[in-house]
C-alpha positions, 0 to 999 in steps of 0.5 A: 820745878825743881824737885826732892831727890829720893834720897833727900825725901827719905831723909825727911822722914815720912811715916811712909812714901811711894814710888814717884813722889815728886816734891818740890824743893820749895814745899815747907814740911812740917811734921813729916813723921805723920805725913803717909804718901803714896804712889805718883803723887806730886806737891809743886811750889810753895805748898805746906804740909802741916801734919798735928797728932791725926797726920797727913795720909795722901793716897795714888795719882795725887797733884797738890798745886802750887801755894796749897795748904794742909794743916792742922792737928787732926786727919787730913786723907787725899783719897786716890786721884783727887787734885787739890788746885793753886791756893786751896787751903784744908784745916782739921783745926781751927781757933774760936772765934766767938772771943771766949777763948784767945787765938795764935799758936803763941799763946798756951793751949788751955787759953785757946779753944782750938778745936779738931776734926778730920778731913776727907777728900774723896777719890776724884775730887777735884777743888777749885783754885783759891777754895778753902776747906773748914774741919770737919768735911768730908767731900765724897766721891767724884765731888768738884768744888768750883774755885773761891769756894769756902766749904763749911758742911760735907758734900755727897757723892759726885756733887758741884758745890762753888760759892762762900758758904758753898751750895750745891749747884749741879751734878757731876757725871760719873764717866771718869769711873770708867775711864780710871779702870782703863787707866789701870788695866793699861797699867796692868797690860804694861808690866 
């Protein structure tokens, strides 16, 4: 994967960017003045970051695969260590669809009923190939989306959802909180 240079990222002009941000030079970005990325981060082929008005904020130790997608006019926030798998797609926005309201961006904003909310995703949650995440969710800690799964509702704390609508079908060990202060303490041991 051929990568963004340093200096072609700074160039792009981030609100903010890490060290070790590797982007790859096929990514589409779009309103970058709102995109916050942080340290050891990696976005591969293919993938949009489509930032509105609430931004983009992508925490530490962050992989986004190839062909994800993140869009949308409201807060979209990547929490430390979470991976975003090939496929996903996340929207903080999204037309009505009732027929009340007309639909595409080509169309003027007072006919559409394009409504805004933010999207969370937790520290350690990990989402599934091909799985898209609808506005307003919020995956909290430790969360892992099982691949094809549409997420319409929030999802507590170290929970397995998968399916379209997703449910919950299991729980989720909590072991990788023990093995993130070792990570980091080796971190700290290191300089």
């Amino acid at each position: 994967m051929a990568c963004y240079s340093r200096e072609q990222l700074e160039k792009i002009g981030f609100a903010e960017l890490g060290e070790d941000v590797r982007i790859s030079d096929k990514a589409s970005i779009y309103g970058a003045g709102n995109i916050r990325i942080g340290n050891h981060v990696r976005i591969d082929d293919f993938c949009v970051l489509s930032a509105g008005a609430g931004g983009i904020d992508i925490g530490n130790w962050i992989h986004i695969a190839v062909y994800s997608s993140l869009i949308g006019g409201g807060r979209i926030h990547l929490q430390d260590f979470s991976n975003i798998s090939s496929r996903v797609s996340i929207y903080s926005s999204t037309d009505d669809f009732s027929g009340e309201w007309m639909t595409n961006p080509m169309v003027p904003a007072e006919f559409t009923g394009v409504t805004q909310a933010d999207v969370t995703v937790g520290r350690h949650v990990v989402v599934g190939s091909g799985s898209v995440i609808l506005p307003g969710v919020t995956l909290e800690q430790g969360v892992a989306i099982g691949a094809l799964s549409l997420v319409k509702h929030s999802c507590r704390e170290f929970s397995i959802h998968a399916g379209t609508p997703a449910r919950q079908i299991g729980e989720r060990r909590r072991d990788l909180l023990e093995r993130e202060r070792a990570f980091l303490a080796s971190l700290n041991r290191a300089e």
